[in-house]
VOGU-3710 file (C-alpha; in Angstrom, 3 decimals, decimal comma):
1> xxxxxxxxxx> -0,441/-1,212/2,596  -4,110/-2,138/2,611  -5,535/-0,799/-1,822  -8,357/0,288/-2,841  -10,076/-1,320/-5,855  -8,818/1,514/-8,722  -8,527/1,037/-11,554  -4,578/0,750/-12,551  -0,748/-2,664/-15,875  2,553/-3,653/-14,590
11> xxxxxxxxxx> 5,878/-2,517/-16,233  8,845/-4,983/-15,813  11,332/-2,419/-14,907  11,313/-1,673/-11,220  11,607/1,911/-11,144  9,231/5,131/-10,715  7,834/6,454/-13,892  8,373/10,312/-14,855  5,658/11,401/-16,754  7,128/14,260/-18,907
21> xxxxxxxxxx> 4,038/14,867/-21,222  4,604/16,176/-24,627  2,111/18,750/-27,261  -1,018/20,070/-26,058  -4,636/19,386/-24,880  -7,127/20,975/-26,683  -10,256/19,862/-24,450  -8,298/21,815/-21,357  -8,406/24,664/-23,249  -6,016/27,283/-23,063
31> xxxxxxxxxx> -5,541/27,916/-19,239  -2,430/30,075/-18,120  0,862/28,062/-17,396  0,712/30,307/-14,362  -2,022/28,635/-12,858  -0,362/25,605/-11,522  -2,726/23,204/-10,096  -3,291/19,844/-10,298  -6,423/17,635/-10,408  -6,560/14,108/-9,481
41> xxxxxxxxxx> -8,924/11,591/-7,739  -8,844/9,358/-5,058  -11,958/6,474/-4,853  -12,917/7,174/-1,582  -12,494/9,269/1,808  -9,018/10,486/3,504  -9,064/7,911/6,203  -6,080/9,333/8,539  -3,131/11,989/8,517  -1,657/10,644/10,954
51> xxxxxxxxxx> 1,372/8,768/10,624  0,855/6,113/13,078  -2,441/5,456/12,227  -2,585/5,514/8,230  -2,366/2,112/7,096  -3,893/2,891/3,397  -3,322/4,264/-0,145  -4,915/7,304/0,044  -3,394/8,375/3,401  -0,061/7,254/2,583
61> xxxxxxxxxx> -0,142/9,492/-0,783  -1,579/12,076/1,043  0,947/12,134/3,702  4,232/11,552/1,357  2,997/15,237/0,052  3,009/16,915/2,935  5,138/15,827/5,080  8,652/14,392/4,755  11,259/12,278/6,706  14,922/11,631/6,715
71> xxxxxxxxxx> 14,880/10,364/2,778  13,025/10,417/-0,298  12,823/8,450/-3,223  13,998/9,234/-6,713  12,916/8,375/-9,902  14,409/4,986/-9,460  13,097/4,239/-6,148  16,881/5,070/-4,758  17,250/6,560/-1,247  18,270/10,495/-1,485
81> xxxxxxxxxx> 18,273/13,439/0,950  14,870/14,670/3,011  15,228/16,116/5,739  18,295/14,206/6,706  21,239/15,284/4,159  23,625/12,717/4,980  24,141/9,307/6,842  26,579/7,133/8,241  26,454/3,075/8,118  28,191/1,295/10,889
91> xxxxxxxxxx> 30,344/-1,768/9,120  28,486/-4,480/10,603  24,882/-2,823/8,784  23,014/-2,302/12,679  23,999/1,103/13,018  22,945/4,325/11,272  23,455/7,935/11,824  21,578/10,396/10,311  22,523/14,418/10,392  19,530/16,560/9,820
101> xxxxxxxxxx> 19,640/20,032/7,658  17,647/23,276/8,978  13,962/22,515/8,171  10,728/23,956/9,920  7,140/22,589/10,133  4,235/24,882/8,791  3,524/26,262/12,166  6,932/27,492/12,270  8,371/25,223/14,807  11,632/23,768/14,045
111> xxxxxxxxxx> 11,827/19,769/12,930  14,480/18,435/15,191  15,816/14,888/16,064  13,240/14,311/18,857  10,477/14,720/16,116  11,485/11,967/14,591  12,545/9,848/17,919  8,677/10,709/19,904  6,994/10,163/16,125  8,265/6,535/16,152
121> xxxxxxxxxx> 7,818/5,575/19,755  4,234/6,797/19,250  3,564/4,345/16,974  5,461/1,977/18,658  3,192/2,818/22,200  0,964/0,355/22,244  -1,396/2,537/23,780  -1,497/4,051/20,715  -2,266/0,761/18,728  -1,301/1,426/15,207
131> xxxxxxxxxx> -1,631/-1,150/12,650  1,831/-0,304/11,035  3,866/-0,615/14,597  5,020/-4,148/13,054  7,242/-2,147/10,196  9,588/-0,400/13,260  10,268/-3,665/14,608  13,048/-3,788/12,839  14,626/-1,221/15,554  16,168/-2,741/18,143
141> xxxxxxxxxx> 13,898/-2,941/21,144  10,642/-1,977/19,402  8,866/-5,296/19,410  9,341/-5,697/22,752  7,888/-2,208/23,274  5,256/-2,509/21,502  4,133/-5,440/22,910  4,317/-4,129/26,179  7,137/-6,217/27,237  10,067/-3,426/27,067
151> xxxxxxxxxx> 10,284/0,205/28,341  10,625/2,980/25,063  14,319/4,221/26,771  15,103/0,679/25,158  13,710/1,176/21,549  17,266/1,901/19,102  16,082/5,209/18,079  18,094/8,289/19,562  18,689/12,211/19,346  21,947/12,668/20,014
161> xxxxxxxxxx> 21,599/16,201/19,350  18,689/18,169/18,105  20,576/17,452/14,372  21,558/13,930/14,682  19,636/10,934/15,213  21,173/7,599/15,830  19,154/4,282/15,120  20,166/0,885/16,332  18,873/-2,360/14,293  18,306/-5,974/15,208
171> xxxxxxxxxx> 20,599/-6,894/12,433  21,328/-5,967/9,061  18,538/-4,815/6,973  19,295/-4,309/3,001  15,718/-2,376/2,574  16,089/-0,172/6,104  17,094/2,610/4,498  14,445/2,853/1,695  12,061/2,427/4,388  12,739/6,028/5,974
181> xxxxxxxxxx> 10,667/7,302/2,899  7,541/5,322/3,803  5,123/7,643/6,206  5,008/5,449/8,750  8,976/6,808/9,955  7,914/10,196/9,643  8,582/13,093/12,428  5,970/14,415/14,677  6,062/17,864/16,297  4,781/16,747/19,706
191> xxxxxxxxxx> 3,828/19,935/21,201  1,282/20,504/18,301  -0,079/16,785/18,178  -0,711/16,524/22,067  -2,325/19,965/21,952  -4,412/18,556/19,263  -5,317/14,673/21,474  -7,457/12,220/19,638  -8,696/14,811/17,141  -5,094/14,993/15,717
201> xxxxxxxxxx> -4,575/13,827/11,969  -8,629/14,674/11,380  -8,834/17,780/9,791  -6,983/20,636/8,368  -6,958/22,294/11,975  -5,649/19,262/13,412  -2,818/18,424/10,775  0,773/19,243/10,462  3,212/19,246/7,550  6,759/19,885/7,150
211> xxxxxxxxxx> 7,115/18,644/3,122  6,334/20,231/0,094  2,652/20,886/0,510  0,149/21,362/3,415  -3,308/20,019/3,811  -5,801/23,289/3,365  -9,153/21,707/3,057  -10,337/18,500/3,848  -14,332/17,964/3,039  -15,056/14,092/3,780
221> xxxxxxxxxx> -16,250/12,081/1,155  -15,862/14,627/-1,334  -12,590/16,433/-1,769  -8,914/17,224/-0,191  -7,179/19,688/-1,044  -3,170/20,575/-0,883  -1,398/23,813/-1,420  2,660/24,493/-1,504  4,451/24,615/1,844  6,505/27,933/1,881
231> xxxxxxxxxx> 7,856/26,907/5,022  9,298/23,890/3,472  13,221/24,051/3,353  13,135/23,121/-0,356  10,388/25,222/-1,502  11,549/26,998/-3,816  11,885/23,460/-6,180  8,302/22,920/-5,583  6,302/24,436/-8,586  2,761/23,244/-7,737
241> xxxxxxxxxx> 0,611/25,526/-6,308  -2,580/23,692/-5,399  -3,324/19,844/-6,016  -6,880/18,908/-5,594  -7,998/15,495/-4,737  -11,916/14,498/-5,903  -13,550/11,497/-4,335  -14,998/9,584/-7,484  -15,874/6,134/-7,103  -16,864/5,329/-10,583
251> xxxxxxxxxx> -14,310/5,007/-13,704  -17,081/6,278/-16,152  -17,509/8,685/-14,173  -13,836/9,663/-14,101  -13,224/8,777/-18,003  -15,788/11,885/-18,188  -14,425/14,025/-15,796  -11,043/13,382/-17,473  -12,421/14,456/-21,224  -14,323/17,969/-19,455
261> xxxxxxxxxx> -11,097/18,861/-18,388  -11,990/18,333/-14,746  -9,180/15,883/-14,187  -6,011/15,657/-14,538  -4,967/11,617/-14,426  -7,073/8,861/-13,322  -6,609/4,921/-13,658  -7,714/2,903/-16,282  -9,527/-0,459/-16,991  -11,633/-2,833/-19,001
271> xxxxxxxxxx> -12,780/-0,819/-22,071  -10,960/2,498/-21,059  -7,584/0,643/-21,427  -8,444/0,335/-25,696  -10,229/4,145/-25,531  -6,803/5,393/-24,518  -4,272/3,088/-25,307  -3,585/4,688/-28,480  -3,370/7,892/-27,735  0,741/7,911/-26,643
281> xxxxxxxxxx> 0,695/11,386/-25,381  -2,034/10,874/-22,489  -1,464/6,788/-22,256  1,324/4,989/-19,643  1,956/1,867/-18,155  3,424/1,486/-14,599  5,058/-0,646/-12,364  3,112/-1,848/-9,453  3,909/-4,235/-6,786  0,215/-5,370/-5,411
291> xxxxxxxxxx> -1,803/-8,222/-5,041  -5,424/-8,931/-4,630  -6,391/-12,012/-2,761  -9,091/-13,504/-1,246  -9,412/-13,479/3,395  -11,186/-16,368/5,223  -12,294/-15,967/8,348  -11,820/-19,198/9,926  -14,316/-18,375/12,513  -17,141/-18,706/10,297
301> xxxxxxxxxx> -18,278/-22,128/10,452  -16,715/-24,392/7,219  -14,223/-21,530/6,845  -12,114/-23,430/9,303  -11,370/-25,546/7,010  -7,963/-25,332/4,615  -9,850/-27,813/2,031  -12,787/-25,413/1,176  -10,886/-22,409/1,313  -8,844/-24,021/-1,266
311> xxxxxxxxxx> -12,013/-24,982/-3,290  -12,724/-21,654/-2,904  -9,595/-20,452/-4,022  -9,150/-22,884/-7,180  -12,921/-22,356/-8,392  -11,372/-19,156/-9,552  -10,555/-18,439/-12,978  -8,025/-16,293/-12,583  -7,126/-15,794/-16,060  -10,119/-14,727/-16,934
321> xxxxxxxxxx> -10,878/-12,619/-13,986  -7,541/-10,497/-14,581  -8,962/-9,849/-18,170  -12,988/-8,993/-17,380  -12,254/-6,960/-14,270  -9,226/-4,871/-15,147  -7,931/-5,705/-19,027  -4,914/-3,299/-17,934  -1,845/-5,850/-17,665  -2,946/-7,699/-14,707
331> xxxxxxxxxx> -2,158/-11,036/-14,568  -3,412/-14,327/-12,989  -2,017/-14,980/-9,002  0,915/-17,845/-9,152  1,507/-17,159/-5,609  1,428/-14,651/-2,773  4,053/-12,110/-3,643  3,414/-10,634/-6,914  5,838/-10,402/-9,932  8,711/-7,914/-10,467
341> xxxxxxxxxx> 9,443/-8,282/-6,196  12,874/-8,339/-5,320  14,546/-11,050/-3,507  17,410/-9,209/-2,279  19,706/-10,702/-3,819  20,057/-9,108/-7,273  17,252/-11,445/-8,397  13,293/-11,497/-8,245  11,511/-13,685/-6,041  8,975/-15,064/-8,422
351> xxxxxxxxxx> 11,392/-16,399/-10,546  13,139/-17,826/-7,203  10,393/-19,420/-6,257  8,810/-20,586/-9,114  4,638/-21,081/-9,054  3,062/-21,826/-5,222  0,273/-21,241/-6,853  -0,885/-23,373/-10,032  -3,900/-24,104/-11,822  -6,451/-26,926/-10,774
361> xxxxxxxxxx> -9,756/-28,179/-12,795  -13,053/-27,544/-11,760  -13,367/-30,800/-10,828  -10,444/-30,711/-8,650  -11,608/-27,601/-7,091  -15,612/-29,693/-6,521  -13,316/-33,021/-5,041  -11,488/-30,454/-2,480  -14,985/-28,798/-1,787  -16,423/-32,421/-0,904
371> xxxxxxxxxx> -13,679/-33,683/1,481  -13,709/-29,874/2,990  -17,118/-30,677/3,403  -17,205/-33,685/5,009  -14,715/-33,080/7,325  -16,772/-30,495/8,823  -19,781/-32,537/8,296  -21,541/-30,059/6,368  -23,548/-29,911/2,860  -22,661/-27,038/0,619
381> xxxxxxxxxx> -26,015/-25,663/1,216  -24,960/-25,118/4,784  -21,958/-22,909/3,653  -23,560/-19,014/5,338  -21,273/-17,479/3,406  -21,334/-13,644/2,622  -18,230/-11,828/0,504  -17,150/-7,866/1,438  -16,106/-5,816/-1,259  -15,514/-1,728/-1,637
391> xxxxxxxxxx> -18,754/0,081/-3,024  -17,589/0,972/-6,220  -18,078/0,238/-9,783  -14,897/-1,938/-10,220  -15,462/-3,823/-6,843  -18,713/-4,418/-7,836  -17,727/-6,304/-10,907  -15,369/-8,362/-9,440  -18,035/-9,545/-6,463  -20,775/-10,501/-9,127
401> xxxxxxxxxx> -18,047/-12,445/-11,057  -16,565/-14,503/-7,637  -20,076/-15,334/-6,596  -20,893/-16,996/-10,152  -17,726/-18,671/-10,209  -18,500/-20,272/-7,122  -22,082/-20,851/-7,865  -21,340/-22,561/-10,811  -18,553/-24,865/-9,895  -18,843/-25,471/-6,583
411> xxxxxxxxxx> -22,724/-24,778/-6,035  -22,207/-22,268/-3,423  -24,113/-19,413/-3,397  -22,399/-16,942/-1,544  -24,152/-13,026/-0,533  -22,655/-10,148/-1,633  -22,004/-7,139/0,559  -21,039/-3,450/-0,752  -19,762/-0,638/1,730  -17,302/2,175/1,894
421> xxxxxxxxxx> -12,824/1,137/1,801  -13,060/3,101/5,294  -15,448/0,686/6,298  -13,918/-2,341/4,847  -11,178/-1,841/6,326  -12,634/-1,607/9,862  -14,887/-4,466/9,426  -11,975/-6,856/8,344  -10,010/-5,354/11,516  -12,571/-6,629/13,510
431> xxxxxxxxxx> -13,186/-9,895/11,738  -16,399/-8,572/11,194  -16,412/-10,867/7,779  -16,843/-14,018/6,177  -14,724/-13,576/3,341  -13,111/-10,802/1,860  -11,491/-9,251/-1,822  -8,723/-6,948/-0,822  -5,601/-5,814/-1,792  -1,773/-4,644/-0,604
441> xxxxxxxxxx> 1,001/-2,956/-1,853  4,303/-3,570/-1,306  5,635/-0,778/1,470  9,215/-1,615/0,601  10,583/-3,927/-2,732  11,040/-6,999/-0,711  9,028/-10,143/-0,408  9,034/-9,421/3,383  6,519/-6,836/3,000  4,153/-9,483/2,141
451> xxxxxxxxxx> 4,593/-12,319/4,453  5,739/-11,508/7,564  1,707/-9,571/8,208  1,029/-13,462/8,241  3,318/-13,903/11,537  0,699/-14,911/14,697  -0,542/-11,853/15,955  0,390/-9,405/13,533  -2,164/-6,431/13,681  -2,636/-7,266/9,634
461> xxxxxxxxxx> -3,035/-11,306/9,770  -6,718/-10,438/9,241  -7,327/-14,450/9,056  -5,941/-15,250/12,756  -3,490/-17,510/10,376  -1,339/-19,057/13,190  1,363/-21,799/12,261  4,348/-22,224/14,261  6,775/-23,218/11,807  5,727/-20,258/9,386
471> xxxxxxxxxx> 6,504/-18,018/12,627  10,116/-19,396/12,590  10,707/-19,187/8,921  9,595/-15,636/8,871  11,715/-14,911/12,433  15,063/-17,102/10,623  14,786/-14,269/7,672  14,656/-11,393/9,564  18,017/-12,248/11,501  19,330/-13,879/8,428
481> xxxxxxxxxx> 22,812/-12,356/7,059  23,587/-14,829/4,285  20,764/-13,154/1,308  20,789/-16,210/-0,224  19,602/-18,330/2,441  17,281/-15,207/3,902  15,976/-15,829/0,371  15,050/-19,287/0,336  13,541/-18,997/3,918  11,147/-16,516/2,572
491> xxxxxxxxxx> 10,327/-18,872/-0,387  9,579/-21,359/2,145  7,614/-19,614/4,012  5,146/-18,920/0,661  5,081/-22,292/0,163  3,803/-23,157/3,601  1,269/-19,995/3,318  -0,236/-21,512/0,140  -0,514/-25,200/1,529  -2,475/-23,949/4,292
501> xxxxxxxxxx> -4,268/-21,912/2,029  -4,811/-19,323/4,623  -5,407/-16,758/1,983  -6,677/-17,435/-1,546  -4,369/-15,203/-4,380  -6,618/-14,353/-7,554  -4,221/-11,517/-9,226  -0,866/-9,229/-9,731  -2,529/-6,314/-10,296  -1,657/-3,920/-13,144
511> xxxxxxxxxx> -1,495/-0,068/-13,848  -2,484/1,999/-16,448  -3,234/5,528/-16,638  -4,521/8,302/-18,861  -2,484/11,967/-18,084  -3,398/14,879/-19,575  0,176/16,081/-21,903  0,675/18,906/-20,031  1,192/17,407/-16,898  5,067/17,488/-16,499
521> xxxxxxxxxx> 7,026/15,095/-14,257  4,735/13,642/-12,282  6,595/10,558/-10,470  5,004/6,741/-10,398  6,148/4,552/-7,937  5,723/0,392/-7,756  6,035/0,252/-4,180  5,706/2,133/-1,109  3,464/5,884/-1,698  2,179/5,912/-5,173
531> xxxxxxxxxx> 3,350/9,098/-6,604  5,744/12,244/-5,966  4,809/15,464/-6,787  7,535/17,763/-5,598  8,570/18,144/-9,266  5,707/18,347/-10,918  4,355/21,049/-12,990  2,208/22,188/-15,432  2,966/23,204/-18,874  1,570/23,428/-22,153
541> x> -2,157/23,548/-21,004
//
């Protein structure tokens, strides 16, 4: 899923973090246990709640909240009852069946098996065009649907009563069923979102939930706020009352917040990581699966080139920008897909595939500038180059450091432009961009997750990267049963995305966080949504 720049170190294990707090807080004074609400951030607006077309952090945590679908994860990212309480596996892996308990959404309505079957056509529609269509195609018949090639009676998704859904695969898929926890496979009451049209998903009055809270106000770019469900079919585990989410783009800003007692958690870097890192009742570390990396857009003129975008990409001190920028655990790029991935086959990819990523002088980033260069027939001075970066403090930062980097190595200056995630976002859809800083999270722990939004095509191939035999090492894997050799396909296909250079990797980001004691099992995840707060609670404040 498409980050924000937030502050956040990595943890080795792959598994969510509980935070279980311990003592007491004295700067949050001496509030009644009673009052159980939550205060946390988020570094810019609520872009979406809708399912089909969330494609980011915020929206994603947002939606895992309030709504819910046939699983959820537990503490160790492990598949275990939502609104589905049991499922069947057909022997050769293509076939599950999933038998759904009583459960209601907050209008009352019932959630039924055609919720889930019309929310994942809708995606799939391309009239709909959603950016996350691509993660359904493993369903049988829903790339052909989505293209517009294939009728939706076709797609491997049905109700075969209003408690049992049956869904049909392409072939075996070992991280399917983990899947069915992202938002993207969530239901949809249809009734209420075609009453609702192209407003749905954009306000409180348009929004629907069926988890453990609802969405009660939503005031863009400054604040969204949750409250408890009690139409939820597991409400009475859900202890939170109210969760209230702050736009705050700065980290000072938070870090102050935070000490006023304003704030409950927020992410840490740079200097904040040594204010807090000794104090071991507020201070974590957690696992994170995302990588920042650096888009081209080959259609601006030089960029067409795989020699200066890997000038571009080796000018970088990576080492040193992991340590400036963030100073939280993050670590140097030594490929695509970041450390601590899976590779499906009881090992991690990194280690599989060793570094496809190394590296290179400055001088050997200044001799692939020159050839790049005079290929295109081009002086550096001729290089219109402009880089697009979030508006806040961190992002900031990290632009002023790339443009020196380049400046003084290669001699390119390159412009610096600031404006809202929303906007980024939209502006790198539209290839409205030169080049680009940005981020993504793993939606599932495989390396697929990362490379096949590199396919020709694919809504999220944001560089138009288009290479025939990277098509076919991505399509082998997907249809793959052998794990080892689905494995080595994928490692393959990384090698081949890092000669090309389509896409410069700078970091593995990190995660670390300062949570107030009192804020009891709040779960972390390193993939997928970022946190679960069906358990949490507050106690001790």
């Amino acid at each position: 899923m498409n980050k924000k720049w937030f502050g956040t170190a990595m943890a080795a294990v792959m598994m969510g973090t509980i935070l279980t707090g311990c003592g007491s807080d004295s700067a949050a004074g001496s509030a009644d246990n009673s009052a159980q609400e939550l205060h946390l951030t988020m570094g810019d607006d609520l872009p979406s709640a809708d399912v089909a077309k969330a494609t980011d952090q915020y929206s994603f945590n947002i939606l895992s909240n309030t709504m819910e679908g046939l699983v959820r994860l537990d503490k160790d990212g492990k598949a275990v009852p939502g609104i589905a309480t049991d499922w069947e596996i057909s022997q050769d892996g293509k076939t599950y069946t999933f038998h759904l308990r009583d459960a209601k959404w907050s209008n009352g309505d019932a959630v039924t098996a055609q919720d889930f079957v019309y929310s994942w056509k809708r995606t799939l529609d391309p009239k709909t065009a959603s950016q996350y269509a691509f993660l359904l195609q493993t369903v049988k018949g829903a790339k052909e649907f989505s293209a517009g090639q294939g009728a939706d009676s076709e797609v491997g998704i049905k109700a075969l009563n209003d408690k049992t859904i049956e869904v049909t695969l392409n072939n075996p898929t070992p991280y399917f069923l983990n899947q069915m926890a992202f938002p993207t496979f969530f239901p949809l009451d249809q009734k209420f979102v075609e009453s609702k049209g192209k407003d749905f998903g954009t306000s409180v009055e348009t929004s629907l939930s069926n988890g453990p809270f609802k969405l009660t106000d939503w005031q863009h770019d400054t604040s969204v706020n949750i409250e408890k469900n009690a139409d939820y079919w597991d409400a009475a585990t859900v202890k939170l009352q109210k969760v209230t989410f702050n736009v705050v783009k700065d980290s000072s800003a938070m870090a102050n917040m935070y000490e006023a007692g304003e704030i409950d958690r927020f992410g840490l870097v740079r200097d904040l990581v040594d204010q807090y890192k000794d104090k071991t009742d507020e201070y974590s570390v957690e696992s994170e699966l995302t990588n920042g990396y650096l888009i081209f857009n080959p259609e601006v003129k030089g960029l067409e080139n795989s020699k200066i975008r890997t000038a571009l990409t080796y000018a970088v001190d990576k080492d040193m920008y992991a340590d400036i920028i963030y100073h939280n655990g993050t670590k140097a790029a030594t490929g695509f897909v970041p450390d601590g991935t899976s590779d499906s086959n009881g090992g991690q990819f990194r280690k599989l595939a060793g570094d496809t990523l190394t590296k290179h002088t400055d001088a050997e980033a200044k001799s692939q500038l020159d050839e790049g260069l005079q290929e295109v027939g081009m002086q550096a001075a001729d290089l219109k180059l402009k880089l697009l970066v979030d508006d806040t403090d961190l992002a900031k930062k990290a632009a002023e450091f790339l443009k020196e980097q380049w400046r003084t190595k290669l001699g390119v200056d390159v412009a610096i432009e600031n404006v809202p995630f929303k906007l980024r976002l939209e502006k790198e859809r539209k290839m409205d961009y030169a080049i680009s800083i940005t981020l993504w999270g793993a939606d599932y722990n495989d390396p697929m997750t990362f490379l096949d939004m590199f396919v020709s095509k694919n809504e999220f191939n944001k560089v138009n990267y288009s290479n025939l035999e990277y098509d076919k090492l991505i399509s082998a894997a997907k249809i793959s049963s052998d794990t080892k050799q689905r494995a080595q396909l994928l490692v393959e296909a990384e090698k081949l995305l890092m000669k090309d250079m389509a896409v410069g990797p700078v970091f593995f980001r990190g995660k670390a966080f300062a949570t107030k004691p009192y804020v009891k099992d709040l779960i972390s995840f390193p993939f997928g949504v970022d946190y679960e707060l069906k358990h949490t609670y507050i106690d001790g404040k």
